[in-house]
C-alpha positions in Angstrom: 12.5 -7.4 10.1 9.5 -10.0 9.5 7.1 -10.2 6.4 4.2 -8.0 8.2 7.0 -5.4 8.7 7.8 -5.3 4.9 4.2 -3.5 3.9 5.1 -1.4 6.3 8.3 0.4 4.2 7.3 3.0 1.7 10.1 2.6 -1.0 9.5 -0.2 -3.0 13.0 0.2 -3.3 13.4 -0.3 0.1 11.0 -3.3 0.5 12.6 -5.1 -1.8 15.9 -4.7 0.3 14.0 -5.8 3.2 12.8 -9.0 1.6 16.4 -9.9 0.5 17.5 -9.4 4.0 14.9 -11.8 5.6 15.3 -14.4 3.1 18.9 -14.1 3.8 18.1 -14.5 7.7 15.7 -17.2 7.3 18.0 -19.5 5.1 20.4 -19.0 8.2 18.1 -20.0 10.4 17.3 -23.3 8.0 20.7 -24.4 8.1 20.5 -24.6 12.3 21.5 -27.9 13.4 17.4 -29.7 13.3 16.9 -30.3 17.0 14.0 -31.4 18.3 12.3 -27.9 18.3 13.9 -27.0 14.9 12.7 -30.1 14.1 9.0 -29.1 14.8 9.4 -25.5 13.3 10.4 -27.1 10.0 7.2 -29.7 10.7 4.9 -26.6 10.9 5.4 -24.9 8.3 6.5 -21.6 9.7 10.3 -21.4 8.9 9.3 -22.6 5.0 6.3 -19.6 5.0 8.6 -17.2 5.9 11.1 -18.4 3.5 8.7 -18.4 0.8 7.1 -14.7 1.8 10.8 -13.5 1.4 11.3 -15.0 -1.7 8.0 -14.2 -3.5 8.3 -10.6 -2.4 11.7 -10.3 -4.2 11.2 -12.3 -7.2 7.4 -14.1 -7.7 8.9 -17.1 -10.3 10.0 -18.3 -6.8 6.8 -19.7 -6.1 7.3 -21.6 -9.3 10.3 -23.1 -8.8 10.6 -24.4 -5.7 9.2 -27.5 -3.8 7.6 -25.7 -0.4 6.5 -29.4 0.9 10.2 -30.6 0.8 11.1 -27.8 3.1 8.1 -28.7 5.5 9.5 -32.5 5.3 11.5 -33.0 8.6 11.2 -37.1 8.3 10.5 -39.2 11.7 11.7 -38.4 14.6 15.3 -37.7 14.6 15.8 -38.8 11.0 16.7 -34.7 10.0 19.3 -34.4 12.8 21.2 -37.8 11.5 20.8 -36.4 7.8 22.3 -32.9 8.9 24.7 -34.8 10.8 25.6 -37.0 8.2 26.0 -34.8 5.5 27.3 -32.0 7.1 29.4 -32.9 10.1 31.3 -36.3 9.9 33.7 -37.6 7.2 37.1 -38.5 6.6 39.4 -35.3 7.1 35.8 -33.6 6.5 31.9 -34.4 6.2 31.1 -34.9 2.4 29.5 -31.5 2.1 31.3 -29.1 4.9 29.3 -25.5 5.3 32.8 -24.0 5.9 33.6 -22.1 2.7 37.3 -22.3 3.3 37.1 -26.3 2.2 36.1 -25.8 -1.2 39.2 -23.8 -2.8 41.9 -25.1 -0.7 43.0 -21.5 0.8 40.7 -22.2 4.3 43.4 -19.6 6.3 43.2 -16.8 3.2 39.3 -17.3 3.3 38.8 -17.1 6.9 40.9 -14.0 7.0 39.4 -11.8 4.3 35.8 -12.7 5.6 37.2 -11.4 9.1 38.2 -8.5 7.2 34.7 -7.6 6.1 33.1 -8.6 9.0 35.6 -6.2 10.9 35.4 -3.4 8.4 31.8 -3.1 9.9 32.4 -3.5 13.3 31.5 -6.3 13.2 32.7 -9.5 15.9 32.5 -13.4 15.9 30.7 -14.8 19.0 32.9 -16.8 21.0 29.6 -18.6 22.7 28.9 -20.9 21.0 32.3 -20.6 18.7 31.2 -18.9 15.3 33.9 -19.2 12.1 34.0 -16.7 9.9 33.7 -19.1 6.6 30.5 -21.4 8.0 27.4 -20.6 5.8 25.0 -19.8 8.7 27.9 -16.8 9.5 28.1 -15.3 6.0 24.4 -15.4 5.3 24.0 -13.4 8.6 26.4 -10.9 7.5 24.6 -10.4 4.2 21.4 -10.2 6.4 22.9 -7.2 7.9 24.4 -5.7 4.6 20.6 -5.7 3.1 18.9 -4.4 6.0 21.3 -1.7 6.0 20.8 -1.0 2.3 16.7 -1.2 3.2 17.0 1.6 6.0 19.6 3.5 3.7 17.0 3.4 1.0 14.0 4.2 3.0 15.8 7.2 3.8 16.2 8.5 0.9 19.7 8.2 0.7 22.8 6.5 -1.4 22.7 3.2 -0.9 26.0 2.5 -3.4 28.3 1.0 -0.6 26.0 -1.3 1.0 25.3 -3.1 -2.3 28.8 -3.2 -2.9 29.7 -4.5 -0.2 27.3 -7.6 -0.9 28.1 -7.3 -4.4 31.6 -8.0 -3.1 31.4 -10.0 -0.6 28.6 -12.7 -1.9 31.6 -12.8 -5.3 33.8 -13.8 -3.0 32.4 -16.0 -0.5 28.5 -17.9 -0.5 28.4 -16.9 -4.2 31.5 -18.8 -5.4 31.2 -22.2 -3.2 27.6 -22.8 -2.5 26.7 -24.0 -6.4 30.3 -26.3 -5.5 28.0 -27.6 -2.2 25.1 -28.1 -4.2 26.9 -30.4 -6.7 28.2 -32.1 -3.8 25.3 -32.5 -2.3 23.4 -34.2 -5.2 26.0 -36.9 -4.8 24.7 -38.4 -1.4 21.2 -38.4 -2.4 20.1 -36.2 0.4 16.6 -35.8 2.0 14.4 -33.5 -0.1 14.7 -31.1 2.8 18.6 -30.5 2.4 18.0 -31.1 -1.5 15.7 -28.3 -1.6 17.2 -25.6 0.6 20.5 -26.1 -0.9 18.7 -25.4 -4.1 16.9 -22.4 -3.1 19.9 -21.3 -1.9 22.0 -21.8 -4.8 18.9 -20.1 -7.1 18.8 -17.0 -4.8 22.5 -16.3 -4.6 23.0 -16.3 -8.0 19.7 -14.6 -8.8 20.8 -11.7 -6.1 24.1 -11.7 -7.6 23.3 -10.7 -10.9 21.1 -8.4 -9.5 23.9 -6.4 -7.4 26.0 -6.8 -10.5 23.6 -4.3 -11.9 22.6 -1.8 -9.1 26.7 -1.9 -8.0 28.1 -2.4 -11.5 32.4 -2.3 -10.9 33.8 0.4 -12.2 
């Protein structure tokens, strides 16, 4: 799905779906490690406008709120990659703001298993190249990719789209929804770059935004 595909839906119902699941793809994508080409896609421009297309087609405050230079702001050089690894990867026992799920709560095993469960449930398999864990951010944004883009084809069918939005309901409860805002707290701690500051931000805004927005379409019974 890309944002010249979206037009392309007739449900608005549908479209909407479709925007959720690309913003859901391209926040995955932002949270890559920033090699050199990553690097230069974040210098362009081009993973920040597709971010902001996604965003603006599911909620237009969006454009707003955020601050699109900081997510075009890659530094010098290699300064993103030392951030990313800084922040991210290194640390005593664990980096000061992990992207594994399982480290905020204290239950990593519990959390790993019940996000295997859902993944499973859907057929659906961890890559073993490179190794993918079921609690890292870039893996359970990816899954709720797939859970929207489902709901988008159900709805552009015509059809019941009731158990893909509970499923995200459930899932994003569970998992991004409950330890991201704990990430972004985190996160304000080490005084980040405004890249990081920013997406985590976004991030946070659209989960919760999303969530409350399930909450209504999949209300529990």
């Amino acid at each position: 799905m890309t944002t010249e595909s979206l037009e392309s839906l007739e449900s608005v119902e549908g479209r909407h779906a479709a925007a959720r699941s690309l913003a859901y793809n391209t926040f995955a994508r932002m949270f890559e490690y920033p090699d050199g080409e990553q690097a230069e896609a974040i210098r362009a421009g081009a993973l920040a406008g597709q971010l902001r297309e996604a965003l603006v087609a599911v909620d237009p405050a969006v454009d707003e709120a955020a601050d699109w230079g900081a997510l075009q702001d890659a530094g010098e050089g290699d300064d993103l990659a030392v951030e990313f690894t800084r922040l991210f990867d290194v640390g005593t026992g664990a980096p000061p703001c992990p992207l594994h799920g399982g480290l905020y709560g204290g239950a990593r095993m519990k959390t790993m298993e019940e996000a295997v469960r859902f993944y499973n449930f859907f057929d659906l398999t961890l890559s073993e190249e490179p190794r993918e864990l079921p609690d890292h951010l870039t893996t359970q944004l990816e899954f709720l990719h797939f859970l929207a883009f489902r709901e988008a084809q159900t709805l552009e069918a015509g059809a019941d789209a009731g158990s893909w939005q509970r499923a995200q309901r459930d899932f994003l409860g569970r998992h991004p929804g409950r330890w991201v805002p704990q990430l972004r707290t985190r996160l304000e701690k080490e005084e980040p770059m405004p890249f990081f500051r920013e997406l985590v931000a976004r991030l946070a805004a659209f989960l919760e935004s999303d969530a409350q927005r399930l909450s209504e379409a999949a209300p529990e019974s």
